[in-house]
C-alpha positions in Angstrom: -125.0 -59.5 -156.9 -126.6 -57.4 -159.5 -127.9 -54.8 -157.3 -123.9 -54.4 -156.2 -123.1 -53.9 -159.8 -126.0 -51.5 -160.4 -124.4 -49.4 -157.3 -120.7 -49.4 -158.8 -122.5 -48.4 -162.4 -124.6 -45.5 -160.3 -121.8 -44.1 -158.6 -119.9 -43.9 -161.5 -122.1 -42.0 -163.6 -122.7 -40.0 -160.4 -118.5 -39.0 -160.6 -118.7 -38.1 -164.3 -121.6 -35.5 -164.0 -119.5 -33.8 -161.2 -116.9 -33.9 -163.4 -118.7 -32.0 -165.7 -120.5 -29.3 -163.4 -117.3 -28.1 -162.0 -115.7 -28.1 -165.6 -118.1 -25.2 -166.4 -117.4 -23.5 -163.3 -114.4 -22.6 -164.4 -112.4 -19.5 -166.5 -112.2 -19.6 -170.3 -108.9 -18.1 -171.1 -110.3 -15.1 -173.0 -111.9 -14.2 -169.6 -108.6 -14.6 -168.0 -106.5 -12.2 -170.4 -109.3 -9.7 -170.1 -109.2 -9.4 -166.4 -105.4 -9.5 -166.6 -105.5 -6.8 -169.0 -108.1 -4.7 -167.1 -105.8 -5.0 -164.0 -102.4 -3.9 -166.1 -104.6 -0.9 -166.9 -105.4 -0.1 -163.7 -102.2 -0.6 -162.0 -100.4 1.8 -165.2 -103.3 4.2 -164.2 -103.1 4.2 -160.4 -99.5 3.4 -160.1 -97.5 6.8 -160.9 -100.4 8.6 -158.9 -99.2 6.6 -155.6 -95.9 7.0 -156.2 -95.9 11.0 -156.8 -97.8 10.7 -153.5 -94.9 8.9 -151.5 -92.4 11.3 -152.7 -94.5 14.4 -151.8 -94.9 12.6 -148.0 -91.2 12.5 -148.3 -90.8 16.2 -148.5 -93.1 17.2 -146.2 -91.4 15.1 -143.6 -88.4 16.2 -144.6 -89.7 19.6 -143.9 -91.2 19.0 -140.7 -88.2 17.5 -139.4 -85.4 20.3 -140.6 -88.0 22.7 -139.0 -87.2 20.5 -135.7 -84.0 20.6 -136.0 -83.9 24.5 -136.4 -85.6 24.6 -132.6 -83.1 22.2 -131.5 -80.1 24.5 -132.7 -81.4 27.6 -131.5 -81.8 25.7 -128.1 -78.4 24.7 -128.7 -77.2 28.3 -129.2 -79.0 29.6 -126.0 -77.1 27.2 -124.1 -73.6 27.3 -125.7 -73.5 30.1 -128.3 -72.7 30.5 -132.4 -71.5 26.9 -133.5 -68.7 27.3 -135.1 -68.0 27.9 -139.0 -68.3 24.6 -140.2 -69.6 22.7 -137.6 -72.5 19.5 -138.3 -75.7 18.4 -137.6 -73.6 16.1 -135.3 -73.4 18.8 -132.7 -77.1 17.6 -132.1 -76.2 14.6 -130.6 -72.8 14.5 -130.1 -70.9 16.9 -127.7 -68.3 19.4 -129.6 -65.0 19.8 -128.3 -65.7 23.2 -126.8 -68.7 22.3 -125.1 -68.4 21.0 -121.3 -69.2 17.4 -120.5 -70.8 18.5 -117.7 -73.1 21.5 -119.7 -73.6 19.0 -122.2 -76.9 17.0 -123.2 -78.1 15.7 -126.9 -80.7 17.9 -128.6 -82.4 15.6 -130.1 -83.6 12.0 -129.1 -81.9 9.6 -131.3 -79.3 9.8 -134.2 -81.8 9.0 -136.8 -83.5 12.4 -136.5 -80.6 14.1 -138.0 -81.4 12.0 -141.3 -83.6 13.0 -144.0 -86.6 10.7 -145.0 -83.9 9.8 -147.9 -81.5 8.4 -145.6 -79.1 11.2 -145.8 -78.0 13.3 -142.7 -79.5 17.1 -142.5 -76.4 19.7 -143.5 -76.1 22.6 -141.1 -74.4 25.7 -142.7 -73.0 27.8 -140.0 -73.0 30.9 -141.0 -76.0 30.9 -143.5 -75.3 32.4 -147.1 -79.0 34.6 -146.5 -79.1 37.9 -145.2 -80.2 38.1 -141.2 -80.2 34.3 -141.6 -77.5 33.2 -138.4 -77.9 29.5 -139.8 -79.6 26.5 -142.3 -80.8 23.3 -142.2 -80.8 21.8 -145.6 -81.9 18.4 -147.4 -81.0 18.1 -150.6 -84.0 16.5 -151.8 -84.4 12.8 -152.9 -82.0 13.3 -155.5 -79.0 14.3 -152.6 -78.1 17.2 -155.2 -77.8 21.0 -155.1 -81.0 22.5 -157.1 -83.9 20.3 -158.8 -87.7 20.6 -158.7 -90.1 18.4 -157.4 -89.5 15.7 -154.2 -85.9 16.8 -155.7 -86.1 20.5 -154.4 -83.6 21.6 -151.9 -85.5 21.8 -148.3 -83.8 25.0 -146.5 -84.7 26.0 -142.9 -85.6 28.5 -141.4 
């Protein structure tokens, strides 16, 4: 029987120096605020970089697709002439009152592409306030204002 208490007392011991390699395995919490602290820094650093570099992608799309749409209404005006003064985007992808059923297919593939990568729809200004300009295709920008600099620039086309 003593050679069973001898194993209990062994495995015990055995438990407690476990106990006490993984306890130094561990974090102090000085090393914890540090690398919490280096991340903040990082993140403050890297953070506005990223975001300047989603709302430049935005304009750029934005461009892209206004320059689309200015094909699709000039495709539109082969087929069925000047749209008139104060017409939409809308005539894109819905068929105006003057226009045929039978003449008439969308421009463009879905709704959606008459949005802007700001969720707002594309404005066509029929006739355009340019000189030798027949037409626009404006964004406003991520701001959805006249004017501004930046990702809040007005996008005009062509």
């Amino acid at each position: 029987m003593n050679t069973g208490r001898r194993h209990r007392g062994i495995k015990a011991s055995r438990h407690q120096g476990d106990r006490k390699r993984c306890a130094g395995r561990g974090f102090t919490l000085i090393e914890v605020i540090v690398i919490v602290l280096i991340l903040g820094v990082l993140a403050a650093v890297i953070a506005p970089r990223l975001i300047s570099r989603v709302g430049q992608s935005k304009t750029k799309v934005a461009e892209t697709n206004a320059a689309v749409l200015v094909s699709a209404v000039r495709m539109y005006m082969a087929d069925h002439g000047t749209p008139a003064e104060g017409a939409t985007i809308d005539i894109l992808w819905e068929r105006p009152g003057e226009v045929e059923e039978s003449a008439w297919e969308p421009y463009v593939e879905t709704e959606a592409a008459l949005t802007d990568p700001w969720g707002r729809k594309f404005i066509l200004q029929v006739p355009s306030e340019r000189p030798q300009v027949e037409f626009d295709v404006i964004s406003y920008g991520a701001d959805g204002k006249p004017g501004g600099d930046g990702e809040n620039a007005d996008i005009i086309k062509p």
